[in-house]
FIROKE-463208 format. One record per residue (C-alpha): x negated, y, z. Coordinates in Angstrom, 1 decimal, padded with zeros to 4 digits. Example, Ala and Ser with C-alpha at 12.3 -4.5 7.8 and 13.67 -1.06 7.14 Angstrom:
residues 2
    east   north      up
  -012.3  -004.5   007.8
  -013.7  -001.1   007.1
***
This chain:
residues 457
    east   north      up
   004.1   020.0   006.6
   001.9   017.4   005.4
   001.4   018.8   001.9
   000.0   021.9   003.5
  -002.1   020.1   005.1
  -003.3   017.6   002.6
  -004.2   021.1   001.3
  -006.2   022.2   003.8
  -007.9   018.9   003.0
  -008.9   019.3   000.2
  -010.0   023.0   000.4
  -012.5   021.7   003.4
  -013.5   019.0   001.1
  -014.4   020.9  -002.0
  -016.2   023.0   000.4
  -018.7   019.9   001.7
  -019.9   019.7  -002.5
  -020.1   015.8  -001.8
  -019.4   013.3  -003.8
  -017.4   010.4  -002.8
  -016.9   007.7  -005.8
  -017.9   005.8  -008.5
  -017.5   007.1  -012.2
  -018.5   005.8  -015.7
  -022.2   007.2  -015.9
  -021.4   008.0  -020.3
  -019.2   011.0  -018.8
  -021.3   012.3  -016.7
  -021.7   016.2  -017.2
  -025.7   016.7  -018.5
  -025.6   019.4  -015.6
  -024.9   016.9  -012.8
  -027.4   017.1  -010.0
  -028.5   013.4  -009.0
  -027.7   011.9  -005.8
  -030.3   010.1  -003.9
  -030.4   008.5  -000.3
  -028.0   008.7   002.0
  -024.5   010.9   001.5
  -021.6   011.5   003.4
  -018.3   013.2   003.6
  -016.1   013.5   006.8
  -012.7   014.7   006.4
  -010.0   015.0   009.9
  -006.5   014.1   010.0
  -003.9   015.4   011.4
  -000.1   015.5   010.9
   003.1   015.1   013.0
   005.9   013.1   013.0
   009.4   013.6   014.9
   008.8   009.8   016.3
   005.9   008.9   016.3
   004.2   012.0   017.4
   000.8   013.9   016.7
  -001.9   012.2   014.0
  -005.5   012.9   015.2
  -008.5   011.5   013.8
  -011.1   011.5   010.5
  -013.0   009.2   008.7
  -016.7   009.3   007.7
  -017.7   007.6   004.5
  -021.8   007.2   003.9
  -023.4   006.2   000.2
  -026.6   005.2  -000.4
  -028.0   005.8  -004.1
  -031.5   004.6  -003.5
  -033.8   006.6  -005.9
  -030.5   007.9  -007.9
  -031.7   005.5  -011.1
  -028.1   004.0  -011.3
  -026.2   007.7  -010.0
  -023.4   007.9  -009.4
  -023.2   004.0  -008.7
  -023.8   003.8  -005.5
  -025.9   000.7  -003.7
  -024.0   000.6  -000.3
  -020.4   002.2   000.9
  -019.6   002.2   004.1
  -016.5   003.5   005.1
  -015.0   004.4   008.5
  -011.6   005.2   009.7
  -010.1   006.3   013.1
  -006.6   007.8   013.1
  -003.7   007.6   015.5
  -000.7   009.1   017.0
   000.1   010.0   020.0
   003.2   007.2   020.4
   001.3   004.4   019.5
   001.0   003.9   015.7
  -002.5   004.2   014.4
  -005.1   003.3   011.6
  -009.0   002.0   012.7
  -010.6   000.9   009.2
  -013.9  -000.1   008.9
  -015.2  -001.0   005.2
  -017.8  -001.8   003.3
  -018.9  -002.5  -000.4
  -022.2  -003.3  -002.4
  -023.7  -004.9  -005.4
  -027.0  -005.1  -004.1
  -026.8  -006.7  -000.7
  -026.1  -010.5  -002.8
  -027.7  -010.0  -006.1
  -025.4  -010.2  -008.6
  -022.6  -010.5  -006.3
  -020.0  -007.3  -005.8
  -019.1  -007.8  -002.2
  -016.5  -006.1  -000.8
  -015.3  -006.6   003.3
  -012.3  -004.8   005.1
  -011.8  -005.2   008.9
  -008.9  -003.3   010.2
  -006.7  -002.8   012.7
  -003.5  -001.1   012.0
  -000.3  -000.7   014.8
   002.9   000.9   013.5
   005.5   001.3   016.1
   008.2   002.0   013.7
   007.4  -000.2   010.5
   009.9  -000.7   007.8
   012.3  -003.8   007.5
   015.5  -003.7   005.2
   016.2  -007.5   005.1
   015.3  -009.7   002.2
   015.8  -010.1  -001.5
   016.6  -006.4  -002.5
   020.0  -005.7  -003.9
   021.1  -008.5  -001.2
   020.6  -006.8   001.8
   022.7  -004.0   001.9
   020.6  -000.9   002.8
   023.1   002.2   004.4
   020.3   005.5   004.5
   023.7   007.2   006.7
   023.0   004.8   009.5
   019.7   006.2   009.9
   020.5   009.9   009.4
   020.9   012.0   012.8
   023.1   014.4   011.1
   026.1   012.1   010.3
   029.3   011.6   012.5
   028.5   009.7   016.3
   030.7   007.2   014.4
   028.1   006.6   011.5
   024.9   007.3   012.7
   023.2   004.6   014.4
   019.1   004.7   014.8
   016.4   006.4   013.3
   014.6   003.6   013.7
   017.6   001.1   012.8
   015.4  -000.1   010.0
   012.1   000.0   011.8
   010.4  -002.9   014.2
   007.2  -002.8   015.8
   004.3  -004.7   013.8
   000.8  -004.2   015.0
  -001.6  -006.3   012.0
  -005.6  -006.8   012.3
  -007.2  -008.1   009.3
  -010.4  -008.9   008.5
  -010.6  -009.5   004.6
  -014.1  -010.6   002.5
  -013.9  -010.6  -001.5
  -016.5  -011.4  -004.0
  -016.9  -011.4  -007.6
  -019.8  -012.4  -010.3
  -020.4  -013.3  -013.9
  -018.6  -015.6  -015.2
  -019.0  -015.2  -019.0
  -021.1  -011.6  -019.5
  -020.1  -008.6  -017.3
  -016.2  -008.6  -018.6
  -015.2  -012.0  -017.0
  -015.7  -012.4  -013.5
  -015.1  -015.2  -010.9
  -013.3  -014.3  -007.7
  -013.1  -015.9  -004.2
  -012.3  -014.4  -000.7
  -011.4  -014.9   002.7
  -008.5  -013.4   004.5
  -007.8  -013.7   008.3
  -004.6  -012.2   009.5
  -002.8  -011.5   013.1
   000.6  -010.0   013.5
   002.1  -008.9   016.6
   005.9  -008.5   015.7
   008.8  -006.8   018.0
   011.5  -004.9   018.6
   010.8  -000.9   018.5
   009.4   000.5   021.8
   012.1   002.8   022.4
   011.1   004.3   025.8
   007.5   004.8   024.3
   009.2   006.7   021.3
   011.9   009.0   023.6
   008.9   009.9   025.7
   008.8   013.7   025.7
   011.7   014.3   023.6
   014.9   016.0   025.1
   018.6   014.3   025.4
   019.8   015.2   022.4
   017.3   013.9   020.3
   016.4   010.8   021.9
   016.8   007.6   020.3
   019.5   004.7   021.4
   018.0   001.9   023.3
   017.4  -001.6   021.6
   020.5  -002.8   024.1
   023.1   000.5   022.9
   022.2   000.2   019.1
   019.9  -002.9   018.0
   018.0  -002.6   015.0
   017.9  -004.4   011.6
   015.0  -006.5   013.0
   017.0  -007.8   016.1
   019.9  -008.3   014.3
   018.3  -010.5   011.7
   016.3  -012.4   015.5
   019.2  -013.4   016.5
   021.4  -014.5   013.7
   018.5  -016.8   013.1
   017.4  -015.4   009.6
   013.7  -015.2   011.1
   012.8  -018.4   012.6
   012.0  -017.7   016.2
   008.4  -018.9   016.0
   007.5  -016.2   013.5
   009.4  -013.6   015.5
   007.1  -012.4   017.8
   004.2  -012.8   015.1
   001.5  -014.8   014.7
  -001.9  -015.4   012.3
  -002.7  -017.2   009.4
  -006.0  -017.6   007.3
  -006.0  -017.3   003.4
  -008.6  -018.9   000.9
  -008.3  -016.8  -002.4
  -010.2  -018.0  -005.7
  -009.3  -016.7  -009.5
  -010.4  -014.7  -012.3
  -011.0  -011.2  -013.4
  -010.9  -009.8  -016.9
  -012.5  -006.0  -017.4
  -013.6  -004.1  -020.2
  -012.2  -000.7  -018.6
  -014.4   002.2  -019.5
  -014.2   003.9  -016.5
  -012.7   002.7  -013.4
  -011.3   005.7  -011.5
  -009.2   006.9  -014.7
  -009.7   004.0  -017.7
  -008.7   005.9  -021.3
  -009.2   002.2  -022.9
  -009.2  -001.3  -021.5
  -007.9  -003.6  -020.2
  -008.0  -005.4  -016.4
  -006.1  -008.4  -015.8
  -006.1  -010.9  -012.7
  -005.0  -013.9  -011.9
  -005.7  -015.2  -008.0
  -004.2  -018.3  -006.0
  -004.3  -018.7  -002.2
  -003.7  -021.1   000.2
  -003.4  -020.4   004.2
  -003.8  -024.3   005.7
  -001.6  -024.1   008.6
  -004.7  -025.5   010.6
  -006.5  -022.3   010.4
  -003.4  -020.7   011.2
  -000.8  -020.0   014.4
   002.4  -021.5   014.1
   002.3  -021.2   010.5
   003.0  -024.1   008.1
   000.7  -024.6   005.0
   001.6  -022.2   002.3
   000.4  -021.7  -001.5
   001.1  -018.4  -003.5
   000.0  -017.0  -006.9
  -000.8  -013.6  -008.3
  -000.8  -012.4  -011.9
  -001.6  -008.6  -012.8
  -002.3  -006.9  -016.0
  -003.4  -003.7  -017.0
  -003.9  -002.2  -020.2
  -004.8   001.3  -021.0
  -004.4   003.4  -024.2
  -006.2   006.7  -025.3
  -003.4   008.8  -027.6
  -005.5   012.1  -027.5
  -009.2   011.7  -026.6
  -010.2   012.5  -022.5
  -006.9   014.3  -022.6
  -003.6   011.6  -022.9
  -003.5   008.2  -022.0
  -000.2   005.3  -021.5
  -001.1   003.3  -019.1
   000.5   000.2  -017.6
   000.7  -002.4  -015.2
   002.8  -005.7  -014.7
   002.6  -007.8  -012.1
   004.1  -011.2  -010.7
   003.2  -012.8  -007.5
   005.4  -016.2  -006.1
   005.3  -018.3  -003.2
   004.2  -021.6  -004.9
   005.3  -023.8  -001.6
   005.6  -023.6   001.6
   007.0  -020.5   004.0
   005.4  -017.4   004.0
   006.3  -015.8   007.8
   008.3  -012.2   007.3
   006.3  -010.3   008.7
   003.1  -011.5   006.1
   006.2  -011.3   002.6
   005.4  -007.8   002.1
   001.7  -008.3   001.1
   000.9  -008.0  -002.4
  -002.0  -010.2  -003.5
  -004.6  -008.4  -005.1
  -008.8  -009.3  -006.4
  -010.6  -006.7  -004.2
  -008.6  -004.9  -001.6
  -009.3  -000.8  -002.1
  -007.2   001.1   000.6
  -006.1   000.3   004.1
  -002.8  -001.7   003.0
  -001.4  -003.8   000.0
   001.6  -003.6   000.9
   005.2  -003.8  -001.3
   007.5  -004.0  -002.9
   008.5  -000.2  -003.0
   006.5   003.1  -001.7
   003.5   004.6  -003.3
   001.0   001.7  -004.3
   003.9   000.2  -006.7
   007.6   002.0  -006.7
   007.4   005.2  -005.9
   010.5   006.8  -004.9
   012.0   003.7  -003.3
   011.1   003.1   000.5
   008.5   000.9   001.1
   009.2  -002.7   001.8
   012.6  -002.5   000.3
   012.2  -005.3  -002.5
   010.8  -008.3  -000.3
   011.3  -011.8  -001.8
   009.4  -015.0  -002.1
   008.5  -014.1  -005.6
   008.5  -010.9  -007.0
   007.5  -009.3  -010.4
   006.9  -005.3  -010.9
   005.8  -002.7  -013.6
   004.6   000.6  -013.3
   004.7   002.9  -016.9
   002.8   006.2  -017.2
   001.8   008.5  -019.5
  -001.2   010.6  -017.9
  -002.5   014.2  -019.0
  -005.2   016.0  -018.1
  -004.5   019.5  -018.8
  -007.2   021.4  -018.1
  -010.9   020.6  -017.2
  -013.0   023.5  -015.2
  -015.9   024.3  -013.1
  -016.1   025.6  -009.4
  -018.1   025.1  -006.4
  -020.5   023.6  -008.9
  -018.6   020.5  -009.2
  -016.7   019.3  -012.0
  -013.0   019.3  -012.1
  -009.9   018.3  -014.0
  -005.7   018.8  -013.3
  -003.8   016.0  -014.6
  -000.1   015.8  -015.0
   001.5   012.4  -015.0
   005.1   011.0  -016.1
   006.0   007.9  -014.6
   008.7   004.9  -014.5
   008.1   002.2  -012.2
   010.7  -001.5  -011.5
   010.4  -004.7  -009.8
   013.0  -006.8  -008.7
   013.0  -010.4  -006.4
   012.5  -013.6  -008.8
   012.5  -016.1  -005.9
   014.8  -015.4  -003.1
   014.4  -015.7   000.5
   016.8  -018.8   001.4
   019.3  -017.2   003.8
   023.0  -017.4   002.3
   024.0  -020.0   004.2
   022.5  -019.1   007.3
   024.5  -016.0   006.6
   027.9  -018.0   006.4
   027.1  -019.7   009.2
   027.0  -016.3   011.8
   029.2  -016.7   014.6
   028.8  -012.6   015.9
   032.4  -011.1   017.2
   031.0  -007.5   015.6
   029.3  -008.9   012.6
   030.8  -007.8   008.7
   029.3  -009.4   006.2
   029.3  -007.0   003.8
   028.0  -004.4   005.7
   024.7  -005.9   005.7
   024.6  -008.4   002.3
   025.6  -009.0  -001.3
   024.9  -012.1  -002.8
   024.6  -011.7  -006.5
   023.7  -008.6  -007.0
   020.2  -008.1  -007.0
   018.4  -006.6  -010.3
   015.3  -004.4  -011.1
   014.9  -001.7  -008.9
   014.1   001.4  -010.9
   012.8   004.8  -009.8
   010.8   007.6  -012.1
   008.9   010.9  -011.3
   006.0   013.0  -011.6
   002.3   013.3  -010.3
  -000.5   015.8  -010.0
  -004.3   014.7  -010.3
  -006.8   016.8  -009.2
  -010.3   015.1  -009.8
  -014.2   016.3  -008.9
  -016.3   014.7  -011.0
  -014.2   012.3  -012.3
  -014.2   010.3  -009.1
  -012.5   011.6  -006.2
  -009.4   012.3  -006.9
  -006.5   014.0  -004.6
  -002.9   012.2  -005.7
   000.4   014.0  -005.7
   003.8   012.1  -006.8
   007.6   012.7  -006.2
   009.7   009.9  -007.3
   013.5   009.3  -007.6
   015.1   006.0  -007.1
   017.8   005.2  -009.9
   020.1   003.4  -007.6
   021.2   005.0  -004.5
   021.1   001.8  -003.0
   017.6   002.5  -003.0
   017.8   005.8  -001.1
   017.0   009.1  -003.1
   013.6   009.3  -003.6
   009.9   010.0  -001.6
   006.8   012.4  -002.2
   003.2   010.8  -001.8
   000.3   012.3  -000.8
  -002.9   009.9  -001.3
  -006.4   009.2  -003.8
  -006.4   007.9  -007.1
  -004.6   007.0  -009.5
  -002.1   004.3  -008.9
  -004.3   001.9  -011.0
***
């Protein structure tokens, strides 16, 4: 269903002839018309899900190009965002990015507010926490099947995030600093709201018949009770920037490397101690056959440097400029695709992501300018610095509980999954994303399409 209508999406979209991105202005086609002033382009949304119900909403993103003397860098992005469905879970995004506002200063700020009534949670440090896909399958034996939702919780996050960047050395190295406020709102899944509508037989178990991962993890005291129910931190972010890509949505050659530290004092957070991480990404890009075939890769390494970063605030990957509505990982679609989001969570991890990408044909229509690319893919990450539990584990005193049903120590290694993608770009710059991956291990589940923009870096 939601590849239909992703689509439908894009068919409307064509059909608007607006132009929604930034590109390297050297490819620009000679035929081009110029953008000046104001532009927008408003796309709906809309999509079902068996729990969460019906998806309504749009977004609405406005560009100003001034006279058109810098086309098609834009002076001003604002982005809007308002999406939700009908159980509960929803997205409300408002963003907004410039180079001209500070002078000399790329300014980029993100306030959002995002519930999830069924969010993932598989337990910490990968391989370790057993992960059984049966339990959540409706189909299996009454003797199997537990939840849909066994590996779900309620997490409702705002954030309001502010980066900036300027010269440091020329226009390739850049300074970075930012300022990240965060609030969680953590819980057990709202069954009732969820069962609302739906008939006996396919209603879920209530939290008291079938608890989830989440409440089992509660009350065997692997989450502290004080970060439980939530709770808000601030982060301070400074670092550096390295980029000589030649062109951001799609580089052929470059490179664009990172690193970022951050500290959240625990007086500018809620019961929250004081806690230092540090992020280190590289990418490097390759042309093998000019504007057609490019490898591309990224590796990545973030690590909790001390103090305890809350669960609900481990999946967040660092990154220098935030551009979609989550950072969010390990596994999923913004790092390892095929595996199910939040599957590898640690208090370090380190990723790649491998891709050769081809653009196999290039083509006119609607007076816009187009290209299909085909890309092969191999992505892997894996927990460096585990999530100290074991002998909180040992220590469970739960009639029902079996170990090994729900860990094993020792086993954790990289996490490997593979696939394909389709690209489908106007003018270089917006560009409608298509990838199926397949996780190697079946302890990772069996695999996940993704329907987004961009490329995944």
């Amino acid at each position: 269903m939601k590849a239909s209508f992703y689509l439908i999406l894009l068919i409307l979209f064509l059909s608007s002839k607006v132009l929604l991105a930034q590109a390297d202005s050297t490819q620009l086609n000679p035929k081009e018309k110029i953008k000046t002033g104001w532009n927008f382009g408003v796309l709906p949304a809309v999509s079902y899900d068996t729990d969460l119900g019906f998806q309504y909403g749009g977004l609405v993103n406005l560009y100003h190009y001034g006279d058109g003397s810098r086309y098609p860098q834009y002076n001003h992005s604002l982005y809007f965002e308002a999406s939700a469905y009908t159980k509960g879970s929803g997205l409300y995004r408002f963003a907004y990015d410039s180079d001209k506002l500070i002078p000399n200063v790329q300014l980029t700020l993100d306030v959002s507010y995002i519930p999830n009534q069924a969010y993932n949670f598989f337990g910490f440090n990968g391989y370790e926490a057993v992960y059984n896909p049966e339990w959540e399958d409706d189909t299996e034996p009454p003797d199997v099947y537990k939840s849909r939702v066994f590996y779900r919780y309620k997490n409702k996050m705002f954030r309001f995030k502010t980066d900036f960047q300027g010269a440091l050395s020329g226009e390739k190295i850049r300074w970075i600093a930012g300022f990240e406020f965060y609030n969680f709102q953590s819980g057990s899944v709202n069954i009732d709201k969820l069962n609302k509508g739906k008939s006996e037989d396919d209603k879920l178990p209530s939290i008291e018949e079938q608890p989830g991962l989440y409440d089992k993890y509660v009350s065997w005291g692997l989450i502290p009770e004080n970060h439980a129910n939530g709770g808000s931190f601030t982060e301070l972010k400074a670092g550096v920037v390295y980029d000589s890509r030649d062109n951001k949505p799609n580089p052929m050659r470059g490179l664009w490397s990172e690193i970022i530290f951050v500290v959240a004092p625990s007086f500018l957070g809620q019961d929250v101690e004081t806690f230092t991480q540090l992020s280190i990404t590289h990418r490097q890009y390759f042309t093998i056959i000019r504007k057609k075939l490019s490898f591309v890769y990224r590796l990545g390494y973030q690590t909790t440097l001390s103090g305890e970063v809350p669960f609900y605030a481990k999946p967040l990957i660092l990154t220098s400029m935030l551009r979609g509505a989550t950072n969010e990982g390990l596994g999923g679609k913004s790092n390892l695709r095929g595996i199910p989001r939040g599957r590898v969570i640690g208090d370090g991890v380190v990723y790649g992501n491998f891709e050769f990408r081809w653009k196999f044909l290039y083509a006119r229509m609607f007076k816009q300018n187009f290209y299909f690319g085909l890309n092969v893919f191999s992505d892997a990450g894996r927990v460096t610095k585990f999530v100290p539990i074991e002998d909180k584990v040992k220590a469970i005193d739960d009639p029902g509980f079996i170990e090994s049903e729900y860990f094993d120590f020792g086993t954790e290694s990289f996490h490997v999954a593979y696939g394909l993608g389709l690209r489908i770009a106007m003018n270089q710059n917006f560009i409608i994303a298509f990838d199926y991956g397949l996780a190697a291990d079946k302890r990772d589940g069996t695999g996940g399409l993704y329907i987004g923009l961009n490329y995944l870096f």
